[in-house]
C-alpha positions as CSV (number, residue, x, y, z in Angstrom):
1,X,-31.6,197.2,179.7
2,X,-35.0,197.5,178.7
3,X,-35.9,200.0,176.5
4,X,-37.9,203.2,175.9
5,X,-38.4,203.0,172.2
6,X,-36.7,200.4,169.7
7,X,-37.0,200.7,166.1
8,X,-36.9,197.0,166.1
9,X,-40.4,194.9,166.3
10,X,-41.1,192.0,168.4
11,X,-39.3,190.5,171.8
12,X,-36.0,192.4,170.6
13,X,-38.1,195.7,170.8
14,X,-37.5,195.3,174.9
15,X,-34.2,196.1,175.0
16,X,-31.8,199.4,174.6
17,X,-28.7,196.8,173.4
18,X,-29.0,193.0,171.9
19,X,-25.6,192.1,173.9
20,X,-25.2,192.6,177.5
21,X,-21.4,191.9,179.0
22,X,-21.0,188.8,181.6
23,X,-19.0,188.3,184.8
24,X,-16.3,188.0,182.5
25,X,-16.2,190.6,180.8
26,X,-12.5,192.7,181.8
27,X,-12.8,195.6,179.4
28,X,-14.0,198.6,181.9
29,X,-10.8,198.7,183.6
30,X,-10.5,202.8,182.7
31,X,-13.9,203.6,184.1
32,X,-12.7,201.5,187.3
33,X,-10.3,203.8,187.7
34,X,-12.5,207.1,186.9
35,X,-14.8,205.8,190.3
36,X,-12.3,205.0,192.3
37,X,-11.2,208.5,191.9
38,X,-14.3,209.9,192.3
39,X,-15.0,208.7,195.6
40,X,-11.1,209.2,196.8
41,X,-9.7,205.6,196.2
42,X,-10.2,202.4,196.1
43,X,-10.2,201.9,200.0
44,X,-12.8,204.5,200.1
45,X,-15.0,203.2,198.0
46,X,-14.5,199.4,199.3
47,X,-15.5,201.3,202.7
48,X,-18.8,202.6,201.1
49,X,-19.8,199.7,198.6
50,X,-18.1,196.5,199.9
51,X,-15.4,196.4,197.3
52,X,-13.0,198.0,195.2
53,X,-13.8,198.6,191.8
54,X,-14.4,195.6,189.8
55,X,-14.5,195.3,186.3
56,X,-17.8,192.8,186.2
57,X,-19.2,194.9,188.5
58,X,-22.8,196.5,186.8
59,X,-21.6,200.3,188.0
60,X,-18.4,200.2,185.7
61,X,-20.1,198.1,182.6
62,X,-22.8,201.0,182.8
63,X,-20.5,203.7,182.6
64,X,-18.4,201.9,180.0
65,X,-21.4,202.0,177.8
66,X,-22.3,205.4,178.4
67,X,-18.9,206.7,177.2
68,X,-19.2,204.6,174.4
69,X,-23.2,204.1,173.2
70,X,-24.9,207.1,175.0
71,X,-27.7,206.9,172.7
72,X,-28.4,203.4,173.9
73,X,-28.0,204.7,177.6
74,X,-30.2,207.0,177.2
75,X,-32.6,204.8,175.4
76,X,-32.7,202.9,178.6
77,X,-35.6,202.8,180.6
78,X,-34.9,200.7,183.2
79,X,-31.6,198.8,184.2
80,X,-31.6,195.4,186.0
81,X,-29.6,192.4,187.2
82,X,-30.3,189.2,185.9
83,X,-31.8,187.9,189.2
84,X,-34.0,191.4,189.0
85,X,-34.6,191.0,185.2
86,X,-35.5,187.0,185.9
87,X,-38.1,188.3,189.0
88,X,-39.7,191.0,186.2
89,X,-40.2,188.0,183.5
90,X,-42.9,186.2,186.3
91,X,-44.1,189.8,187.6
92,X,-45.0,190.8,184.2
93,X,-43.4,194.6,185.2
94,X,-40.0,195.3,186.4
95,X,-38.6,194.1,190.0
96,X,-36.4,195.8,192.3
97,X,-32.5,194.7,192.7
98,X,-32.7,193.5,195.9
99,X,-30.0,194.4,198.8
100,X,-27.7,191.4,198.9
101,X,-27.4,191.2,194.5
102,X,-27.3,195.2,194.3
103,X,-24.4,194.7,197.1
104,X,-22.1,193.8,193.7
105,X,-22.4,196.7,191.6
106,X,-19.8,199.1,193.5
107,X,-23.0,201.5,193.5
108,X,-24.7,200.7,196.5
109,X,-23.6,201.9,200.4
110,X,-23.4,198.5,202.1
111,X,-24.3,200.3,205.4
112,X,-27.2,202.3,204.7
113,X,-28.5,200.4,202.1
114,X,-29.3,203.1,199.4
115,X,-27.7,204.1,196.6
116,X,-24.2,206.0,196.6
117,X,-24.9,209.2,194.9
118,X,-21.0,209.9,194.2
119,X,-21.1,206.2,192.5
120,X,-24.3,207.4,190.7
121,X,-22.7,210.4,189.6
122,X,-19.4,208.9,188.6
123,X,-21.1,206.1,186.5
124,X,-23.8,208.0,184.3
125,X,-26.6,210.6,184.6
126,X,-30.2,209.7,185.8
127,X,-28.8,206.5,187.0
128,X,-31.0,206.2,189.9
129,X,-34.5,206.8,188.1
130,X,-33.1,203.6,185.5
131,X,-32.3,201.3,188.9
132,X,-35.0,201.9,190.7
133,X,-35.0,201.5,194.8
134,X,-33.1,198.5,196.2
135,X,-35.2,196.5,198.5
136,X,-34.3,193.7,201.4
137,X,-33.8,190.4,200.2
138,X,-36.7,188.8,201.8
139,X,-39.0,191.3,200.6
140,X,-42.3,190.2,198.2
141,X,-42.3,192.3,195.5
142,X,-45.3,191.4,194.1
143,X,-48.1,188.9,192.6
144,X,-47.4,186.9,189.5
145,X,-48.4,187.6,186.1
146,X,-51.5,186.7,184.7
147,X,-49.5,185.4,181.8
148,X,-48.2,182.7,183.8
149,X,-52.0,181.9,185.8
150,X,-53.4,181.4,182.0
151,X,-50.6,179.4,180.0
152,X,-49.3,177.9,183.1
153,X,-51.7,177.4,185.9
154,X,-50.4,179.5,188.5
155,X,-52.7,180.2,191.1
156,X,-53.4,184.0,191.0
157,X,-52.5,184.1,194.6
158,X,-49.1,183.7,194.0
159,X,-46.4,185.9,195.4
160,X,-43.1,187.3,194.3
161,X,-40.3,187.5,196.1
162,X,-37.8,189.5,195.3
163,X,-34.7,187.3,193.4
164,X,-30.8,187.6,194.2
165,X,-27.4,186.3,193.0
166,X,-26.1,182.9,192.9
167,X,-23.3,183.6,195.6
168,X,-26.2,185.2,198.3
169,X,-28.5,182.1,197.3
170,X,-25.8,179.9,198.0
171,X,-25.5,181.3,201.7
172,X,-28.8,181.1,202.0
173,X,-28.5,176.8,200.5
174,X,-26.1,175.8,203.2
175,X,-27.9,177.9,206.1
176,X,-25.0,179.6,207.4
177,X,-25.0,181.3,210.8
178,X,-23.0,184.1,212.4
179,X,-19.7,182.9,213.2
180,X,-20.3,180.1,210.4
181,X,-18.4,180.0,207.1
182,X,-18.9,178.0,203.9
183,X,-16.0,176.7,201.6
184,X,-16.2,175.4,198.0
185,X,-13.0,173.0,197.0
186,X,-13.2,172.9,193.5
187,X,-11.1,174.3,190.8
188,X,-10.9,177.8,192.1
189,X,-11.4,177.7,196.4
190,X,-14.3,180.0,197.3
191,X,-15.1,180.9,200.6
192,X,-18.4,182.4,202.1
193,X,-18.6,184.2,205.5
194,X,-21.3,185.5,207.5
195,X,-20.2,188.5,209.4
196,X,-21.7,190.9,211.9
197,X,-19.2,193.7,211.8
198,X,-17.4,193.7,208.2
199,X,-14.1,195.5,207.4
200,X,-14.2,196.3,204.0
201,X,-10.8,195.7,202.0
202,X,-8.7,195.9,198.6
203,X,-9.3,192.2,198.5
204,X,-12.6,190.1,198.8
205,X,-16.1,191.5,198.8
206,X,-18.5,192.6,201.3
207,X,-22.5,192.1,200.6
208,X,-25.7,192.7,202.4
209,X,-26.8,189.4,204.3
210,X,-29.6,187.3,202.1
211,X,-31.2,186.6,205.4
212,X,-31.0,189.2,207.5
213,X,-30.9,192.3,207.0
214,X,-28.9,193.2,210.0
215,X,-26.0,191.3,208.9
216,X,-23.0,191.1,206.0
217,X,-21.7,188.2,203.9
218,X,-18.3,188.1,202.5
219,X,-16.8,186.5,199.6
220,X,-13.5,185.3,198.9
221,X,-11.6,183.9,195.8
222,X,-8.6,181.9,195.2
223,X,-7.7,180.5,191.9
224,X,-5.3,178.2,193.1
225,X,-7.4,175.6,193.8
226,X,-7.9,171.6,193.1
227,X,-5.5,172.4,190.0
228,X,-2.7,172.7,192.2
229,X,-3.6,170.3,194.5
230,X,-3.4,167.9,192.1
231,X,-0.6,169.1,190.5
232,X,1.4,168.4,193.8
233,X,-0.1,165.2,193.8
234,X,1.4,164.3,190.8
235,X,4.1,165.2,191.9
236,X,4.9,164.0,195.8
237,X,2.5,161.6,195.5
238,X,2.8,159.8,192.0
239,X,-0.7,161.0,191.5
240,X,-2.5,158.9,194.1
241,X,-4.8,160.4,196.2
242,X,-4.5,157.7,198.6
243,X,-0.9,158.4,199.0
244,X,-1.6,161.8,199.1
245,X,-3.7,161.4,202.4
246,X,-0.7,159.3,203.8
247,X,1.2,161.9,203.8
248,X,-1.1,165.0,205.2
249,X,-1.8,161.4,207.9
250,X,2.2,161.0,208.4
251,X,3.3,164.7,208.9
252,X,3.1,166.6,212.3
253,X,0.9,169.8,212.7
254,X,2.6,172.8,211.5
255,X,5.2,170.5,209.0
256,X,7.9,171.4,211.4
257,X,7.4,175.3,210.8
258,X,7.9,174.6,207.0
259,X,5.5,177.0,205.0
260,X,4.4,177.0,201.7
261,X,3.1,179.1,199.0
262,X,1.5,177.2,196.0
263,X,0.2,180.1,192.9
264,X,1.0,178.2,189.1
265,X,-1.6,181.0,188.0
266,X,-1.7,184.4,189.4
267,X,-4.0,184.3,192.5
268,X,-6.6,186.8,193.2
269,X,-6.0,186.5,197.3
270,X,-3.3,187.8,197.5
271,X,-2.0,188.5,194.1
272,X,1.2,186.5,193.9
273,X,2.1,184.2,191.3
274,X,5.2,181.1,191.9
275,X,5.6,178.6,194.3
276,X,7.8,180.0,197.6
277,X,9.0,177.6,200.3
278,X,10.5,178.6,203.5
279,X,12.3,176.6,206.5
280,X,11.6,177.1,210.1
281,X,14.4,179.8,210.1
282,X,12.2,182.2,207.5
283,X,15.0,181.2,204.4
284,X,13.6,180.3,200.9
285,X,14.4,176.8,199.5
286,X,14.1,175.2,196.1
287,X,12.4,172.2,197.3
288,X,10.6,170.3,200.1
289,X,10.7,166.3,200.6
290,X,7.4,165.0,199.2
291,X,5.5,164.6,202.3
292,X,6.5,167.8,203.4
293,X,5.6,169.7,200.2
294,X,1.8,167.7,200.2
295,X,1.6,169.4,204.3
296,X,3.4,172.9,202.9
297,X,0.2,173.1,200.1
298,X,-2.8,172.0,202.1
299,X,-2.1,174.0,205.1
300,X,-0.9,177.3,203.3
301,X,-4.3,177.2,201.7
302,X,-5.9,176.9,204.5
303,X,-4.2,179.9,206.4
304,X,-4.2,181.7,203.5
305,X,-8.0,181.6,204.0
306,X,-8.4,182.2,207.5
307,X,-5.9,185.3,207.1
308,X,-7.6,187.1,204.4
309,X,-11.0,186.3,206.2
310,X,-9.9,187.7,209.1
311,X,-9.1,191.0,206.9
312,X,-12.5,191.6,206.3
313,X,-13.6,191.0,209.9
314,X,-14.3,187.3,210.3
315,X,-13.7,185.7,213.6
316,X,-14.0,182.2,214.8
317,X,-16.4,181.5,217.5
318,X,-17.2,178.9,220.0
319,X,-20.5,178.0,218.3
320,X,-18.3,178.6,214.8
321,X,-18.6,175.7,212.1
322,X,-17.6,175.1,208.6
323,X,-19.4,173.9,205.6
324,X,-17.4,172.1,203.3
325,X,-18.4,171.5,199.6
326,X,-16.8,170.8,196.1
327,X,-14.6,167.9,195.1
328,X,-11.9,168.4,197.6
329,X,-14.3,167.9,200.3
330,X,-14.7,164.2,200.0
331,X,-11.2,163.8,201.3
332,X,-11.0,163.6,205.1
333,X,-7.6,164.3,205.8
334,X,-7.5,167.5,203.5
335,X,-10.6,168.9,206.0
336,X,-8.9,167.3,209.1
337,X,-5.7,170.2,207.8
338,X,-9.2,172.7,207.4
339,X,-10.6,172.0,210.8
340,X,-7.3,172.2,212.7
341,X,-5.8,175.0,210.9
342,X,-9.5,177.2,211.7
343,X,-10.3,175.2,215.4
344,X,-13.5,174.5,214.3
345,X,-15.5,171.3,213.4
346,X,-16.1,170.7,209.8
347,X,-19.2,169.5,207.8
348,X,-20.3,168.2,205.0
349,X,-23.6,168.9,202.8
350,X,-25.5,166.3,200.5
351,X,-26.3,168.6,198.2
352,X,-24.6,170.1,194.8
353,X,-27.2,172.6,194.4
354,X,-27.0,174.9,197.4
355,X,-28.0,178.2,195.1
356,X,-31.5,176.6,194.2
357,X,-31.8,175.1,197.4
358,X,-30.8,178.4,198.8
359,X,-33.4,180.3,196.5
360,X,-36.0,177.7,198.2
361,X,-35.5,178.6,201.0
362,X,-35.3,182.6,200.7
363,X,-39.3,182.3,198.8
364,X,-40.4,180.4,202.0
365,X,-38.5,182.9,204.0
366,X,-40.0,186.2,202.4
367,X,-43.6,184.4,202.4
368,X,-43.2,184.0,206.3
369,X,-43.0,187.3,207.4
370,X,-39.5,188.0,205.6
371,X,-37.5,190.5,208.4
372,X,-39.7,189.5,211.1
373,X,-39.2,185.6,211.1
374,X,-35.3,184.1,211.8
375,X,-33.8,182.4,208.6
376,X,-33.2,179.7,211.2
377,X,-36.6,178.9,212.2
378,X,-38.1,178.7,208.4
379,X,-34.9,176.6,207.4
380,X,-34.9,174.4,210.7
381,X,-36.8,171.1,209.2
382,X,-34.4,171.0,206.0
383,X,-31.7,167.7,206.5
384,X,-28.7,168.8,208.3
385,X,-24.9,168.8,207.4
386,X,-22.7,165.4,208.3
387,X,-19.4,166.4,210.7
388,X,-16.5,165.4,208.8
389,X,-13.6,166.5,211.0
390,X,-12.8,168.0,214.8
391,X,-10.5,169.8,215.5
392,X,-7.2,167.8,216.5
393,X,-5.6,168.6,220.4
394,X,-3.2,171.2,220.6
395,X,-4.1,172.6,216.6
396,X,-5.0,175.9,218.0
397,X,-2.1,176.4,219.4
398,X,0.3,175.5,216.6
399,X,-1.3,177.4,214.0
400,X,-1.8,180.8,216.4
401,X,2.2,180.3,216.3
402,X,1.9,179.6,212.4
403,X,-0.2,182.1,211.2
404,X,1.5,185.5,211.8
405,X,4.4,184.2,210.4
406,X,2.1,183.0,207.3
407,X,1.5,186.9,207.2
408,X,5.2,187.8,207.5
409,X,6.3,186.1,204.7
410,X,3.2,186.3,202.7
411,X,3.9,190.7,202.6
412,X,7.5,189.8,202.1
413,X,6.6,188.0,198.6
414,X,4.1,190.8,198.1
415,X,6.7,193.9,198.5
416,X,8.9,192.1,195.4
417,X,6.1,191.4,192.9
418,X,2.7,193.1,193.8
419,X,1.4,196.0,192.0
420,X,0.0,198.5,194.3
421,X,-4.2,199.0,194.6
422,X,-4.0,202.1,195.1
């Protein structure tokens, strides 16, 4: 937050407060509530911002301080995101939030692409004047500092363009096309979506497209990740990986209709916490034989993830195909279970970096005529993804049988322990 006047001299003079709160910051769960109300729930304002209300999320952190430091609000000249603030530092005056960043503030109306006066409203007065105007992502905002042509060389010809968040950048690394979708195996299992025609939900988030402005990303989280996984291989497979991939090789498609839901920390999609087996016959069981519970894991995470995004309007299409990244991803049989479980062939990428790749990419992008130029065609020389897995015969039709009953007894869990959204 950058200030109007500070009694304070020097660099610290800039800014309204010394501390501003991270993405992990949990403490505005109150003025969550206070915006959800305001706008008539939390569907409703997932309908008009892409999400229910967060507690990271900038519209909540800004009313939290307010309520509680309204001196230093008010103090506040101008209010940015990092990526916005980091664009100011080389423009020498501030940048706008651009669409796809401003996407994760619960302030903005994902569909028109301007600022929710009721979120304004609800949040803090004068909010507006302190954001400025959100622009497209591709947009050039501006010619560098002189600052940064004297100390550093520049040339004074350089332009701008506008910056964005790590999770939009990251699209925008791995190139993904309608119908594509990206998914990071690591600890927690993140999956990126591009979508034409988004369904906002209580679960997941919807943002403006990075790369075209006609277009939605969506984002998905699941804690359970490569922690579980290798739990269970611990466990069924006396902590060999190689073992591990015998068994997910040695069990049939669908694991005999035995399902599996694997959450030793509460999960964020859905929220459920416990491990939950079920026969073919829909009846809980304590246990699974090993090779069955290694199957039960890998392919519960993967409907898990095809089920929730579906939710928010994600559909698999011929031309469909899936990006595959983190550590998990350097085991073939796990994405085999990924590409027969979504009916879609899965790649690899040779990079770790896809957010400063992405950001690459998007500069080139907004240089080249931004809106009027095709992501595709500035990003079409840049080294292609290695296939990985295909889908196996006769996956699609097992798992259409599968996943409804996924579903089924993933809201039966929910209806004993879930604590209603809404």
């Amino acid at each position: 937050m950058f200030s109007r006047d500070h009694p304070t001299p020097g660099f610290l003079a800039c800014f309204s407060i010394s501390d501003c709160p991270i993405w992990m910051d949990s403490s505005t769960t109150a003025q969550c509530r206070q915006l959800e109300a305001a706008v008539g729930g939390a569907r409703a304002l997932s309908c008009l911002t892409g999400s229910r209300a967060y507690e990271r999320f900038t519209g909540n952190q800004i009313a939290k301080l307010f309520q509680q430091n309204p001196e230093a609000y008010s103090n506040s000249e101008r209010i940015s995101l990092v990526s916005s603030f980091a664009a100011s530092l080389f423009l020498g005056g501030y940048s706008p939030i651009d669409y796809s960043d401003g996407s994760g503030m619960n302030l903005l109306q994902i569909q028109e692409k301007v600022w929710s006066q009721a979120c304004l409203g609800a949040c803090a007065p004068d909010l507006e004047e302190k954001l400025g105007s959100p622009v497209p992502s591709c947009s050039v905002v501006g010619a560098i500092s002189s600052y940064y042509v004297q100390r550093y060389g520049f040339l004074p010809t350089c332009q701008v363009v506008a910056f964005t968040g790590d999770n939009p950048a990251s699209l925008a690394g791995m190139r993904l096309e309608e119908g594509d979708f990206a998914v990071s195996l690591g600890t927690s299992d993140t999956l990126f979506l591009w979508l034409q025609e988004p369904m906002p939900a209580l679960e997941g988030h919807i943002f403006c497209n990075p790369v075209d402005v006609q277009y939605y990303m969506a984002l998905l989280c699941f804690k359970n990740g490569s922690l579980i996984r290798e739990k269970i291989r611990d466990e069924s497979a006396s902590g060999s990986w190689n073992k591990f991939s015998k068994a997910l090789q040695s069990t049939e498609m669908g694991n005999n209709g035995n399902l599996g839901f694997y959450f030793d920390v509460m999960e964020i999609t859905p929220e459920i916490i416990g491990r939950h087996r079920f026969n073919a016959e829909n009846i809980e069981v304590s246990a699974f034989p090993g090779d069955v519970e290694i199957r039960a894991l890998i392919e519960g995470q993967f409907m898990a993830k095809r089920i929730h995004a579906e939710g928010l309007g994600y559909r698999v299409m011929p031309k469909t195909k899936i990006l595959a990244t983190g550590g998990a991803s350097h085991n073939k049989d796990i994405l085999q279970v990924l590409a027969d479980v979504f009916g879609a062939p899965v790649y690899v990428m040779d990079t770790s970096s896809s957010a400063c790749v992405g950001s690459a990419y998007r500069a080139f992008h907004g240089l080249a005529g931004g809106a009027g130029v095709a992501f595709s065609e500035v990003a079409k020389s840049a080294p292609r993804p290695s296939l990985a897995a295909t889908p196996s015969p006769g996956a699609s039709q097992v798992y259409e049988a599968l996943l409804p009953r996924y579903a089924e007894l993933e809201q039966r869990i929910l209806s004993q322990a879930r604590r209603p959204l809404e």
